[in-house]
N, C-alpha and C positions, 0 to 999 in steps of 0.2 A: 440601609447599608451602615454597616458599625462604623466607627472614624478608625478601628485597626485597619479594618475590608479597604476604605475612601483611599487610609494613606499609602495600602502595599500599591490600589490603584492606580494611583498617581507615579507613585518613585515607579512603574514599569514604563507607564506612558512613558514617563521622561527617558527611561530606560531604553526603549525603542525608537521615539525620536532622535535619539543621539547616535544611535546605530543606522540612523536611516540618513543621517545628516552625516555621516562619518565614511557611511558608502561600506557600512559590513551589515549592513542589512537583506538575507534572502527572503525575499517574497514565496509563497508557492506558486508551481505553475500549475496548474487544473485539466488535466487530460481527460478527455471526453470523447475517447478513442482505443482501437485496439491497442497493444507496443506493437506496433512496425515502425518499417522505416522513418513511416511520415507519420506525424502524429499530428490529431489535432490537442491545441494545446492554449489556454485563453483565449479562445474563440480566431485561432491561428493555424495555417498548415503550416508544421517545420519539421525537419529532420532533427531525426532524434538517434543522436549516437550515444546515450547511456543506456540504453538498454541493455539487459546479458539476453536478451531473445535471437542470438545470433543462428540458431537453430530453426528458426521461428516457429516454435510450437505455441508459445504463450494464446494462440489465436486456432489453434490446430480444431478443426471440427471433429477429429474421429477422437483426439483427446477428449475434448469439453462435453463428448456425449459422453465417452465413459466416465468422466468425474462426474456429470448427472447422475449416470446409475449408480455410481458407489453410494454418492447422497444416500438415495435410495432405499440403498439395503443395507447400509454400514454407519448412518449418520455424517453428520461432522468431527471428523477429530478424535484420538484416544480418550479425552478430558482427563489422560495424567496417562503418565511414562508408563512403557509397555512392561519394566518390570514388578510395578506394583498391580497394575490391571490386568496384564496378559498381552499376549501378539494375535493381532489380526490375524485371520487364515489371508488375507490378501498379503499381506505385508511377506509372510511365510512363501507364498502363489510367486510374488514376484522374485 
């Protein structure tokens, strides 16, 4: 490790520790679960009111199957805005 590398190191530790000592330090929480209501969360059941899943489709099985097929037959993703590449006939469909 360079001594530049050592020192940014160091001044963040410090950085964080004062944040964590100051109490404006967030942790993540690690969800290991659908977004519903209840979430599991740090190996925790809690209710979980930030979600915008107030529809509850985030978990919707007839969804998650068709984003499977799109996978499928359309990839992931434009990989760049549709007026340089073009518009999906899905995007058009819907």
């Amino acid at each position: 490790m360079s001594r530049v590398t050592k020192f940014i190191h160091q001044h963040l530790a410090k950085e964080l520790q004062a944040m964590k000592e100051g109490g404006t330090y967030k942790g993540e929480r690690i969800i290991t679960s659908p977004q519903l209501s209840e979430i599991k969360a740090n190996g925790r059941t809690v209710l979980n009111f930030c979600a915008n899943n107030y529809l509850g489709l985030s978990n919707n099985s007839r969804l998650i199957q068709a984003a499977k097929n799109t996978l499928d037959t359309h990839g992931f993703g434009m990989s760049s805005v549709r007026f340089i590449c073009g518009t999906q006939d899905i995007h058009k469909n819907l």
